[in-house]
N, C-alpha and C positions, 0 to 999 in steps of 0.2 A: 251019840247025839251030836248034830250041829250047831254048834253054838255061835258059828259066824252069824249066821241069821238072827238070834238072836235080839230080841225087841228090848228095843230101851222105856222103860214104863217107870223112870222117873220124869216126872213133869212140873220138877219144883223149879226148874230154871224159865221153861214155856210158860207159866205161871205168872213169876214174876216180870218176865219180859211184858204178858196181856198187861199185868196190872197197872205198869208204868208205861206202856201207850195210852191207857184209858188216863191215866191222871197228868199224859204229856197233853192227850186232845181236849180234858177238861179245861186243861188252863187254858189251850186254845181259845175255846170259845169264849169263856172269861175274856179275855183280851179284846174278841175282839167288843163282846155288847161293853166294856168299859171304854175303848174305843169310839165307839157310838156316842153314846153315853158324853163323854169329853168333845169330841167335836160338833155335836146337837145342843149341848149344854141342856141335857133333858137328864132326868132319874127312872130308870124302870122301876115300877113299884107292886106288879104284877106279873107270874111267871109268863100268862099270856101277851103281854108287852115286848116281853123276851124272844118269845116264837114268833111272834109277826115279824119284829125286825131280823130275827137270822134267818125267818123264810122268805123275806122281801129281800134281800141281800143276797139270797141264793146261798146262803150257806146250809151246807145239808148233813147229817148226823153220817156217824161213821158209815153206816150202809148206806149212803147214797141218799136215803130218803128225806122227807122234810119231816121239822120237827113239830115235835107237840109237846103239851106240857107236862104229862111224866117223862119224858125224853130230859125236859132241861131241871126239871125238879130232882133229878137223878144227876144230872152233873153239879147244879148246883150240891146235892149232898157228899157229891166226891170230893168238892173244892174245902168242904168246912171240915170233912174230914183230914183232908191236908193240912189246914190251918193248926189242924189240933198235934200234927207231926211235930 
C-alpha cells in the first residue's frame, strides 16, 4: 500500500483556522457600523439600519454579496458569543 498519497482527514486545525477568520471579519464589521455610529453621532436600533448602511457603504459580506438581515443577525450572534469568551 502507498501511503505517500495518503490523505490527511484531520481537519481540526482547517476548522479552527474558518472559525477565527469568521470572528476576525465579525469584529470587522462591528468596527466599522461602531465607526459609523461615532462619527454620524446616530445609534442603529434595528438590524435593518445595519444593512443599509454596510450596503450603502459598499461593504459586502464574505462572499462578495450584500447584506441582509440574517447575514448581520448572525454576526451580530458571533460577536456576543465572543463577549461571553
Amino acid at each position: 500500500m502507498n501511503t505517500t498519497n495518503k490523505r490527511n482527514t484531520d481537519t481540526t486545525h482547517a476548522n479552527l483556522k474558518r472559525m477565527s477568520d469568521a470572528d476576525d471579519f465579525a469584529l470587522d464589521i462591528v468596527k466599522v457600523l461602531d465607526e459609523f455610529e461615532d462619527a454620524y453621532n446616530v445609534q442603529f436600533t434595528t438590524l435593518g439600519e445595519k444593512v443599509r448602511c454596510l450596503n450603502n457603504l459598499g461593504v459586502t459580506r464574505r462572499n462578495g454579496s450584500k447584506w441582509d438581515t440574517t447575514g448581520i443577525r448572525r454576526v451580530m450572534e458571533r460577536i456576543e458569543k465572543l463577549k461571553q469568551k
